[in-house]
C-alpha positions as CSV (number, residue, x, y, z in Angstrom):
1,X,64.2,-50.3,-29.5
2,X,68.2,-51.8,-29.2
3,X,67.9,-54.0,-32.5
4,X,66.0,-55.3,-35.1
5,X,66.0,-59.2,-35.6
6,X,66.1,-59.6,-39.4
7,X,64.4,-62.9,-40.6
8,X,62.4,-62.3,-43.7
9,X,58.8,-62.6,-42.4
10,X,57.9,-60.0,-39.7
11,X,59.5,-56.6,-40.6
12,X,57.5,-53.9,-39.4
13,X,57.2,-50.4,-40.7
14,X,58.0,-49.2,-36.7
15,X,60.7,-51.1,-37.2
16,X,61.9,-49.5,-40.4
17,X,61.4,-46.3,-38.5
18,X,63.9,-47.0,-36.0
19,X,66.7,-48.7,-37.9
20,X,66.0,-45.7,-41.1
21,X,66.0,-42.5,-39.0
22,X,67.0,-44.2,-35.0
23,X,70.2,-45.7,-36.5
24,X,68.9,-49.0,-34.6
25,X,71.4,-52.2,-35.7
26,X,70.2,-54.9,-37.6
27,X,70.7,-58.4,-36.7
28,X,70.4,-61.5,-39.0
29,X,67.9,-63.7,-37.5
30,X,69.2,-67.7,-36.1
31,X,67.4,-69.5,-38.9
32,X,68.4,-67.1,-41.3
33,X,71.7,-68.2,-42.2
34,X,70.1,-72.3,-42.5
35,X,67.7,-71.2,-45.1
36,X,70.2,-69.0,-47.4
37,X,73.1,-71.9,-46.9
38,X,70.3,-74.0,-47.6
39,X,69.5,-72.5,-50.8
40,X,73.0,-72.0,-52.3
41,X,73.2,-76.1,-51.9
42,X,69.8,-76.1,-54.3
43,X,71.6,-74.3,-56.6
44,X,74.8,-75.8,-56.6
45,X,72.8,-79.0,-57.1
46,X,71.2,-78.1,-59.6
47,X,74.4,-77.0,-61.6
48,X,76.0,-80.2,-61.0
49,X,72.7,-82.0,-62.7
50,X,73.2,-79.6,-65.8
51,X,69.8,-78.1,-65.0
52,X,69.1,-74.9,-66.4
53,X,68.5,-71.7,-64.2
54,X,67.6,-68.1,-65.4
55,X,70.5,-65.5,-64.6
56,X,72.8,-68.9,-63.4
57,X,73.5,-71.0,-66.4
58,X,71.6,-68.4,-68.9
59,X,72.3,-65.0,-69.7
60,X,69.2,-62.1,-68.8
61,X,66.0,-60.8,-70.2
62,X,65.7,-61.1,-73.9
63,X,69.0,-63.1,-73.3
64,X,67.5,-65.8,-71.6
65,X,68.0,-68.5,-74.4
66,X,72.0,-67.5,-74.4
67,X,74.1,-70.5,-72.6
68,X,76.8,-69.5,-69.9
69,X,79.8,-71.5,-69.2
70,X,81.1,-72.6,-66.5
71,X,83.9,-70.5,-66.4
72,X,82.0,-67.5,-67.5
73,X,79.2,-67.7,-65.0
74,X,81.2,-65.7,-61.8
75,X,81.7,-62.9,-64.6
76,X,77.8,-62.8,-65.7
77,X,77.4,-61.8,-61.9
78,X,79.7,-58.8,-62.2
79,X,78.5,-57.7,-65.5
80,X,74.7,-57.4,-64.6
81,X,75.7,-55.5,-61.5
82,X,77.7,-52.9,-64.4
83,X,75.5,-53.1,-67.1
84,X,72.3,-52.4,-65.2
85,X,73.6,-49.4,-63.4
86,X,72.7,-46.9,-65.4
87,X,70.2,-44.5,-63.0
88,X,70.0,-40.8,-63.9
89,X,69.5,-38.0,-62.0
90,X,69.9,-37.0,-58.2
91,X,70.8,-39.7,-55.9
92,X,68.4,-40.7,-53.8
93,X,68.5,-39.1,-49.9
94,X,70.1,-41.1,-47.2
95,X,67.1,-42.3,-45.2
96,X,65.6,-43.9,-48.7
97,X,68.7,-45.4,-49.2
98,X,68.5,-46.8,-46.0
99,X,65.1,-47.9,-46.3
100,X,65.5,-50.0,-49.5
101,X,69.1,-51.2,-47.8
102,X,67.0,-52.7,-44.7
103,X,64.5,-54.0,-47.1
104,X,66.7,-55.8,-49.5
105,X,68.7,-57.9,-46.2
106,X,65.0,-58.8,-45.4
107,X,63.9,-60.1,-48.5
108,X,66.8,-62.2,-48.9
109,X,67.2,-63.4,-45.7
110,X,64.1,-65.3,-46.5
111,X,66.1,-68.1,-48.0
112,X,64.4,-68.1,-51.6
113,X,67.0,-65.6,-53.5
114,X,69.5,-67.7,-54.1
115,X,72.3,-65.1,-52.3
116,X,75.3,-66.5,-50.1
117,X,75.1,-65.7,-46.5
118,X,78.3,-64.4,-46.5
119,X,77.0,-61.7,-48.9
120,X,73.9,-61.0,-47.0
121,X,75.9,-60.3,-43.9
122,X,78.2,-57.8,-45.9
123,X,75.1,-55.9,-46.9
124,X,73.9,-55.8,-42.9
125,X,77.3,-54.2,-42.3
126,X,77.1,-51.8,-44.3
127,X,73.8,-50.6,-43.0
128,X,74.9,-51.3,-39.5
129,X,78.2,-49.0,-40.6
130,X,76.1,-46.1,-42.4
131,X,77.7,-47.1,-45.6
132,X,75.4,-45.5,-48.0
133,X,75.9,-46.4,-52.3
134,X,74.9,-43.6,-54.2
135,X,71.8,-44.8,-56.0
136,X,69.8,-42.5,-58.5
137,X,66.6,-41.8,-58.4
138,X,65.3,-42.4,-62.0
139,X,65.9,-45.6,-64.2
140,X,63.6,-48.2,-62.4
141,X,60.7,-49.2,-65.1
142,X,59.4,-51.5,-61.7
143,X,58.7,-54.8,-63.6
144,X,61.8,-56.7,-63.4
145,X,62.2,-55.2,-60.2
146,X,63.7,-52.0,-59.4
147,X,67.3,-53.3,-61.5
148,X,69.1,-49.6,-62.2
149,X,68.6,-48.4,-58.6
150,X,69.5,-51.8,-57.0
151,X,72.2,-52.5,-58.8
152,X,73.6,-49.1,-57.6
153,X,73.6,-50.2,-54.5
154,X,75.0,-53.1,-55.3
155,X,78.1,-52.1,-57.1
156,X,79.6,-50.8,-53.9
157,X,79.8,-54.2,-52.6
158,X,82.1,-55.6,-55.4
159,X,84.2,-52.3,-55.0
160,X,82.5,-50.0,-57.7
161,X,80.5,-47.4,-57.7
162,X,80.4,-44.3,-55.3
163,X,79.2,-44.3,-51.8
164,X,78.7,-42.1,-48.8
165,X,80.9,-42.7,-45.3
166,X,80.9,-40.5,-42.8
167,X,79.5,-37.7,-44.4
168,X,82.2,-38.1,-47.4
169,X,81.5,-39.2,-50.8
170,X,84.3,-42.0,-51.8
171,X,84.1,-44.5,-54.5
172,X,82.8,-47.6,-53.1
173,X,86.3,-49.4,-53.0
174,X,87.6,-47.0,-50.4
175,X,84.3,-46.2,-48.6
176,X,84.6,-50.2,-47.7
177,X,87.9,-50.1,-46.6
178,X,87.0,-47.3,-44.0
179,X,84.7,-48.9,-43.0
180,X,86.8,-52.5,-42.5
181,X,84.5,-54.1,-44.8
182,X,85.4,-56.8,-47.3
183,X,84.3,-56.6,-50.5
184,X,81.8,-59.8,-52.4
185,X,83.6,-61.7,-55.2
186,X,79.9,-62.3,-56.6
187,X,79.4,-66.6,-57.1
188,X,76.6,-68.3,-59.4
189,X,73.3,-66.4,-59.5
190,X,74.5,-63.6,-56.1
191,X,74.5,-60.8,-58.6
192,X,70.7,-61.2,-60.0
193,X,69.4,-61.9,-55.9
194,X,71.0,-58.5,-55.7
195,X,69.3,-56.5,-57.5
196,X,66.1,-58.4,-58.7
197,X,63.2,-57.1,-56.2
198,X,60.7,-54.5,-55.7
199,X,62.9,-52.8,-52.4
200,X,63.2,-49.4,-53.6
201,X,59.0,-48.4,-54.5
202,X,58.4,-50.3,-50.8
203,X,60.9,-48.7,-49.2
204,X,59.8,-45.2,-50.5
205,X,56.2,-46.2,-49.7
206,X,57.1,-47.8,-46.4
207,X,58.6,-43.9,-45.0
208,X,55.5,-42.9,-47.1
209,X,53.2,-44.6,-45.0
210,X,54.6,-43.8,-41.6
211,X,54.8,-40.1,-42.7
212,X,51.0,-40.0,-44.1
213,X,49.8,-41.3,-40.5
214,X,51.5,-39.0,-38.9
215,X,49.9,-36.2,-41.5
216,X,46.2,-37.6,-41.2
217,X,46.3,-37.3,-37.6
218,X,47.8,-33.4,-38.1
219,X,45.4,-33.0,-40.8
220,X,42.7,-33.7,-37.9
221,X,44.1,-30.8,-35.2
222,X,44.1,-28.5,-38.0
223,X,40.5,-29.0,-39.1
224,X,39.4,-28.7,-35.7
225,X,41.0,-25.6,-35.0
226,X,39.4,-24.6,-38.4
227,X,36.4,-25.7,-37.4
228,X,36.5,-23.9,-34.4
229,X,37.7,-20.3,-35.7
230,X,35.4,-20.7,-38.4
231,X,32.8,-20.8,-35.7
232,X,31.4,-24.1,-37.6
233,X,28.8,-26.5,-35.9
234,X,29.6,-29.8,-34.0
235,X,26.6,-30.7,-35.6
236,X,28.4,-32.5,-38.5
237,X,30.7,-34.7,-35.6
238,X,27.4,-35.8,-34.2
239,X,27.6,-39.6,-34.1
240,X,24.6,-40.9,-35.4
241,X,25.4,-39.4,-38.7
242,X,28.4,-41.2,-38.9
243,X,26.9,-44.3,-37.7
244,X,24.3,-44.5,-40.8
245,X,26.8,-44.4,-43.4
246,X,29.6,-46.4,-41.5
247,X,33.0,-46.2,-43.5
248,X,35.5,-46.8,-41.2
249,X,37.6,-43.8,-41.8
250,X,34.7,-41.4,-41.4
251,X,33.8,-42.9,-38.2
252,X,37.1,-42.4,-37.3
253,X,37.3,-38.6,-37.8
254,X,34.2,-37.6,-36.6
255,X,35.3,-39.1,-33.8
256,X,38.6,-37.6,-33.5
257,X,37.8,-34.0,-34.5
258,X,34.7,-34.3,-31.8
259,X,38.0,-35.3,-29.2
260,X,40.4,-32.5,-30.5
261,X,37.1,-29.5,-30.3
262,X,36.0,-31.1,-26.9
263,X,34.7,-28.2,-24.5
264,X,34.9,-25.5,-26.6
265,X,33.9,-22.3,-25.8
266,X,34.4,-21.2,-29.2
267,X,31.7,-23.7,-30.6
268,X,29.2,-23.6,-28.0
269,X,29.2,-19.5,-28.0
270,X,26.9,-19.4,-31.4
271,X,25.0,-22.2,-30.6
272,X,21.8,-19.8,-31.4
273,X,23.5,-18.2,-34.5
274,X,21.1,-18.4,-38.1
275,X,24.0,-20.3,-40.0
276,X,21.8,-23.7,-41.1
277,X,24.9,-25.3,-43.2
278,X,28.4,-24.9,-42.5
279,X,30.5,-25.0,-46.1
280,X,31.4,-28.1,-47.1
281,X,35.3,-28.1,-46.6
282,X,34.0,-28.0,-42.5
283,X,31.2,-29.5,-42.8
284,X,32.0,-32.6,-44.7
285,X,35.8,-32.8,-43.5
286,X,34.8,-36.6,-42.2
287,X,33.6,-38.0,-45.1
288,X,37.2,-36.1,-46.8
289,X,39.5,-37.1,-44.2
290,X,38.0,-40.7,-43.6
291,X,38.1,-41.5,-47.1
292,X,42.1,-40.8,-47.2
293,X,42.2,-42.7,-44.1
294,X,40.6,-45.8,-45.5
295,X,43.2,-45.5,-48.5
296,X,46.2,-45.6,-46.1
297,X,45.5,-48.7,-44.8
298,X,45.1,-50.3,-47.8
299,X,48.4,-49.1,-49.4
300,X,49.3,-49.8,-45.5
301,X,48.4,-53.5,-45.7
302,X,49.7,-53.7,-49.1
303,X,53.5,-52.2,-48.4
304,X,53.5,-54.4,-45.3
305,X,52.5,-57.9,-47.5
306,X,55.4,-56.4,-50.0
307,X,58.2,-55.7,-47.5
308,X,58.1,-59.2,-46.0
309,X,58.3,-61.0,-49.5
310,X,60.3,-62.4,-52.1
311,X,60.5,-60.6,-55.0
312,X,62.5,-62.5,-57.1
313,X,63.1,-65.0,-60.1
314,X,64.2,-67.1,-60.0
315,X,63.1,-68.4,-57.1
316,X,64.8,-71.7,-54.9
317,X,62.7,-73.6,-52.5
318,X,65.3,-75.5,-50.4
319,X,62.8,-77.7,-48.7
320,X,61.6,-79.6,-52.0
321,X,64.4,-78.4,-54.1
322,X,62.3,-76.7,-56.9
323,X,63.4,-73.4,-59.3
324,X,61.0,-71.7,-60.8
325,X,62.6,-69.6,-63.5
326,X,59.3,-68.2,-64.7
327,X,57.9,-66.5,-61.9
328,X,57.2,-62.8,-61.6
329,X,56.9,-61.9,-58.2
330,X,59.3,-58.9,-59.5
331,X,56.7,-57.1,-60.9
332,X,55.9,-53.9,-58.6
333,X,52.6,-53.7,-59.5
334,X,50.5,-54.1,-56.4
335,X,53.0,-51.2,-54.8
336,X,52.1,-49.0,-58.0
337,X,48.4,-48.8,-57.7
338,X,49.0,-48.6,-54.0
339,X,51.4,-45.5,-54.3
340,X,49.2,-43.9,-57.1
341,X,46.0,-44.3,-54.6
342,X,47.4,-42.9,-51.5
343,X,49.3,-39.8,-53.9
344,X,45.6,-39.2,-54.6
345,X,44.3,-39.5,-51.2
346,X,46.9,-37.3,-50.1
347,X,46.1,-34.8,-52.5
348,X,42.4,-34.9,-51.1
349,X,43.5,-33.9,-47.4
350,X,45.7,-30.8,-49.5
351,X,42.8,-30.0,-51.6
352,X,40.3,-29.5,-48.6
353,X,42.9,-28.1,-46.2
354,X,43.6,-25.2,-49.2
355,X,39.8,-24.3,-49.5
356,X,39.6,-23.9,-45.3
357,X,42.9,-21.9,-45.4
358,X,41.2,-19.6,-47.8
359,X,38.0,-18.9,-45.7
360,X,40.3,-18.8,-43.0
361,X,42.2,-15.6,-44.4
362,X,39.0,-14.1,-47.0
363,X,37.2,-11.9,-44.4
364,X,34.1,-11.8,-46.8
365,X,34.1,-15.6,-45.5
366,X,35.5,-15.4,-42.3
367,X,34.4,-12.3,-40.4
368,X,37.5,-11.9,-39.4
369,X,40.6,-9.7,-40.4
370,X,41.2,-9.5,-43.9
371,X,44.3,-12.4,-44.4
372,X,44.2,-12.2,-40.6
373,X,46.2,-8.8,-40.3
374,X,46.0,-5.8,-38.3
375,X,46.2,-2.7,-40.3
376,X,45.6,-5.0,-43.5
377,X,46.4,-2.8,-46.9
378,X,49.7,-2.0,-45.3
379,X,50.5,-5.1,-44.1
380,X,49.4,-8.1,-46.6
381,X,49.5,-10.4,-43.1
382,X,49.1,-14.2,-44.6
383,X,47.5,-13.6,-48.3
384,X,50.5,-15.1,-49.8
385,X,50.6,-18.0,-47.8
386,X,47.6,-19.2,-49.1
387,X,49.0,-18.7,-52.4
388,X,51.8,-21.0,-51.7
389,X,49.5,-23.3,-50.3
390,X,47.4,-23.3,-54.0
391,X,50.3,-23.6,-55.5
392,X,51.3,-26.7,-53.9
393,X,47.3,-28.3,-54.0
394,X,48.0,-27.6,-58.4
395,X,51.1,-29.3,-58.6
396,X,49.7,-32.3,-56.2
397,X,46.6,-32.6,-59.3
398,X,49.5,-33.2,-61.7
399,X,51.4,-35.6,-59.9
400,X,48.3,-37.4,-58.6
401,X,47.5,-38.0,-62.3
402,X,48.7,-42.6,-62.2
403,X,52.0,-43.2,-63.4
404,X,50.9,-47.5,-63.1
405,X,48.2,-46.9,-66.0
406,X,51.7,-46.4,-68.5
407,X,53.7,-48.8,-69.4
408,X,56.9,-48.8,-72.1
409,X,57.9,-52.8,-73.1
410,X,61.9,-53.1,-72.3
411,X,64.2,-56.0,-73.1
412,X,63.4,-56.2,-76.8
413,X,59.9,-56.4,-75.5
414,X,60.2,-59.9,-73.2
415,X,59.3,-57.6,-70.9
416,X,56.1,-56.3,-72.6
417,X,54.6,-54.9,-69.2
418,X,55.8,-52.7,-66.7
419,X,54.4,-51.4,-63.6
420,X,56.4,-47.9,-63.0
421,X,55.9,-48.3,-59.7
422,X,59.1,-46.5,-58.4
423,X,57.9,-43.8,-60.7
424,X,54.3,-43.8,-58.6
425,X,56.6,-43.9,-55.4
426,X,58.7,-40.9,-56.3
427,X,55.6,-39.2,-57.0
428,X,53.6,-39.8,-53.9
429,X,56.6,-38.9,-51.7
430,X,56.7,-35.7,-53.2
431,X,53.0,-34.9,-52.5
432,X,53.4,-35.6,-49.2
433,X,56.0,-33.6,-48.7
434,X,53.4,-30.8,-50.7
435,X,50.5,-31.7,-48.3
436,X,52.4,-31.3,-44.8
437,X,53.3,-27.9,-46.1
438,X,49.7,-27.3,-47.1
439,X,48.2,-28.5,-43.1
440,X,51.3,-26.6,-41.7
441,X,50.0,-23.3,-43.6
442,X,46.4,-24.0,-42.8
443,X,48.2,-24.8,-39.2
444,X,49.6,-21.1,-39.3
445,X,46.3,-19.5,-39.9
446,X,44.3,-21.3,-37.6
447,X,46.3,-20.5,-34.9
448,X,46.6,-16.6,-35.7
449,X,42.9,-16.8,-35.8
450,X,43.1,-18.2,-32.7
451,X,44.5,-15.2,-31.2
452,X,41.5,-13.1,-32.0
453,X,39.6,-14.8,-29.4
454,X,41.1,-14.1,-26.7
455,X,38.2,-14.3,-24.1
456,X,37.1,-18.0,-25.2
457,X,38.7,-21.2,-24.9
458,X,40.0,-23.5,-27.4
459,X,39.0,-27.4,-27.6
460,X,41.4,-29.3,-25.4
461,X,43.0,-30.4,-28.3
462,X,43.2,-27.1,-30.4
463,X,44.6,-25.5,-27.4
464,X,47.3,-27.9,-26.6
465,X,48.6,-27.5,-30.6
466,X,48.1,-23.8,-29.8
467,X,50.3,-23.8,-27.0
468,X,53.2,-25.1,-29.4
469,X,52.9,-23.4,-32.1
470,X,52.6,-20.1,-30.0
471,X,56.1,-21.9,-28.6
472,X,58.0,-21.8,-31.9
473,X,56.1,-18.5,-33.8
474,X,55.0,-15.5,-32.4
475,X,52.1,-13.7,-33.6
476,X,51.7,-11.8,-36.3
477,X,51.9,-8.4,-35.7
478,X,53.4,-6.8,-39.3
479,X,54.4,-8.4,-42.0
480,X,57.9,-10.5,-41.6
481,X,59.0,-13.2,-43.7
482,X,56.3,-15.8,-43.9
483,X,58.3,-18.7,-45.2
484,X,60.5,-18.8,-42.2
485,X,57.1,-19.4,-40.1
486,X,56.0,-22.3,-42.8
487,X,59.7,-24.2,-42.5
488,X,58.9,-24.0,-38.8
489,X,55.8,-25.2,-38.7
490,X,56.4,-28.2,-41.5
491,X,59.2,-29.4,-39.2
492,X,56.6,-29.5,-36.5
493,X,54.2,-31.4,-38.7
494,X,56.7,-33.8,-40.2
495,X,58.1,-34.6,-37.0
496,X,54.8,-35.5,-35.3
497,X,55.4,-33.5,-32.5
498,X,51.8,-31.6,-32.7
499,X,50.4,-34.9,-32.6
500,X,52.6,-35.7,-30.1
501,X,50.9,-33.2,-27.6
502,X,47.8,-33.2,-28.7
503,X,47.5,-37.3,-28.2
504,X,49.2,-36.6,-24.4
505,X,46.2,-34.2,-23.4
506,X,42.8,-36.2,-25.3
507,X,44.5,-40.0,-26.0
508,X,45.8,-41.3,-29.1
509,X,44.0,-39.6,-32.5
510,X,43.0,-42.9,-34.9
């Protein structure tokens, strides 16, 4: 991909991939700049017919009822850029601040934000330049949009504020001027289309969402290597078990994990064993899996809806020439739930990926190697990383626990509802990042396990993840430093690359 036409409607979360993390330009779209020109005349219009508009002719929030002069109103503009920068805590990493960068040029380039062109176009250069504001990470309530971190990013543009160029933090003045960019002198209503949208909980949940489809399909190869070691049954993939109880997800797994076991020796050598039931994190890793999977792609659908929208009030429709000053398309509260359900679903795939990591490394489960050692008592082998992977499934239950069921009233309580979406976002990025390490440890295990049978062949997809990780860490012989081995193995899991090889041997995982 060379670049990504920016229009407002048909922004794709492949497309946020590459310009985020590929460094692909943006490019406003032809009919772009007719519909923000267009809009700035429907305001300017309505000014000249003394009509009042919200955060134009009146001051914001609770302040609503306050009347702004004429000569006041390029100030109001600046001040709500200052006064609603007031984030705490760390700053938010550079691919995020990309992501909600990328988002906000798309929502505004649909025409209905009131923005100049001119100012839209200084915001794509600055992504196009890798001019990054410093926006931290804490402050958004998510009801009036996300108005702390935006504004963040928007005080770089009128010369405030800190930013990050070329690997150098600079205040925002200078950071502009290296980068021969102009800076905004904000017109009538340009400072509240800045900052008044929902960009920063979607563009959190957009990298969410591409990362959490990578980590379902991962999850997969490391249940079926599990599955395998475990010596479980391929009776639980069997299709017509699936096919009376048809959730898509679980359809979906069964399917893949039969793909990624496929001619295995492993499996087929205790066909005639006594086992009736295999435990349930094997046995029922399907119905587990799929269930996560069918959350995805509703908080897919639903970050996909929210990245191509405006998110404003007020909102200007050009084509009739209507305001609406009492919309609230700024309330994040379909991206809330959305980031609250897939930080559960997540948490699931941890959960089950824990309890098969622990029969993986408990010989009195396994009938293998105590914590899959030799020599164990002097050598403690992989005991504590299933420790580290507990400890990451407990602090997943805490953070999986809805931050969209509380909300505080702000803005002497105009605002009497809040979605603390961002809050849900934050949260849900942060047990992903949990539950890749979790598959990456179970990852770890299976393939040490692997090892042990060294006279059998692996599924066609187990062997080809095998092969990699064998690549990248060698076996464990003695005890070495164990978290070295987990880094490796989350980069390989984070980057897709396991998937990658697997999918190139047996065909894309769903």
């Amino acid at each position: 991909m060379k670049k990504v036409i920016i229009n407002g409607e048909d922004l794709t979360l492949t497309q946020i991939e590459h310009v985020v993390r590929g460094g692909v330009r943006v490019y406003l779209g032809k009919e772009t700049r007719k519909r923000v020109d267009s809009a700035q005349r429907t305001i300017k219009k309505a000014i000249d017919d003394k009509k009042v508009i919200y955060g134009v002719t009146t001051g914001f929030g609770a302040l609503s009822d306050t009347v702004i002069s004429k000569g006041e109103r390029k100030q109001l503009q600046r001040n709500i850029i200052l006064s609603h920068s007031a984030g705490v805590g760390d700053r938010f990493d550079e691919e995020v601040v990309r992501a909600i960068m990328l988002l906000r040029i798309n929502g505004l380039a649909k025409g209905n934000s009131g923005v100049r062109f001119g100012t839209l176009n200084t915001l794509t250069e600055m992504l196009n330049k890798n001019v990054l504001p410093v926006i931290p990470e804490k402050g958004s309530v998510g009801a009036s949009g996300d108005l702390a971190p935006l504004a963040h990013m928007a005080l770089v543009l009128i010369g405030e504020g800190e930013a990050l160029f070329k690997d150098k933090l600079l205040s925002g003045k200078n950071a502009m001027k290296k980068a021969g960019i102009g800076l905004c002198e904000l017109e009538a209503g340009e400072g509240l289309a800045l900052i008044n949208g929902t960009q920063v909980m979607t563009g959190i949940g957009a990298l969410v969402v591409n990362d959490s489809i990578r980590l379902l399909k991962t999850a997969e190869i490391a249940a079926g290597m599990s599955l395998e070691v475990l010596l479980g049954s391929n009776i639980e993939l069997n299709e017509k078990i699936h096919r009376v109880r048809p959730h898509n997800g679980q359809i979906t797994s069964a399917d893949n994990l039969r793909r990624i076991t496929k001619n295995s020796e492993i499996i087929s050598s205790h066909k005639d064993c006594s086992r009736v039931q295999d435990a349930y994190s094997i046995r029922c890793c399907p119905q587990v899996h799929g269930a996560s999977m069918d959350a995805l792609n509703y908080v897919k659908a639903v970050i996909e809806t929210e990245m191509n929208s405006s998110t404003d009030n007020p909102l200007f429709f050009p084509e009739t020439g209507e305001i609406f000053n009492n919309g609230g398309n700024f309330h994040g509260q379909p991206v809330a739930l959305a980031m609250d359900f897939l930080a559960i679903a997540l948490s699931e795939i941890a959960n089950i990926s824990e309890r098969r990591i622990e029969r993986l490394v408990n010989p009195l489960l396994s009938g293998l190697p105590a914590f899959l050692t030799n020599n164990p008592g002097l050598n403690s082998g992989l005991m504590i990383a299933q420790y580290t992977a507990a400890s990451l499934v407990s602090e997943n239950k805490t953070l999986s626990h809805p931050a969209s069921v509380d909300s505080i009233p702000t803005s002497a309580n105009k605002e009497d509802h809040v979605s603390m979406g961002t809050i849900s976002a934050r949260k849900c990025r942060q047990v992903l990042y949990n539950t890749e390490n979790v598959i990456a440890i179970e990852l770890l295990c299976a393939a040490q396990a692997l090892d042990l049978f060294t006279n059998l062949k692996a599924g066609a997809g187990s062997k080809e993840a095998y092969v990699l990780i064998r690549k990248h860490i060698s076996h464990l012989e003695a005890d070495r430093i164990i978290s070295n081995d987990i880094k490796i193995l989350y980069n390989l899991v984070h980057d897709g690359k396991i998937v990658s090889v697997v999918e190139k041997k047996i065909g894309a995982l769903k």
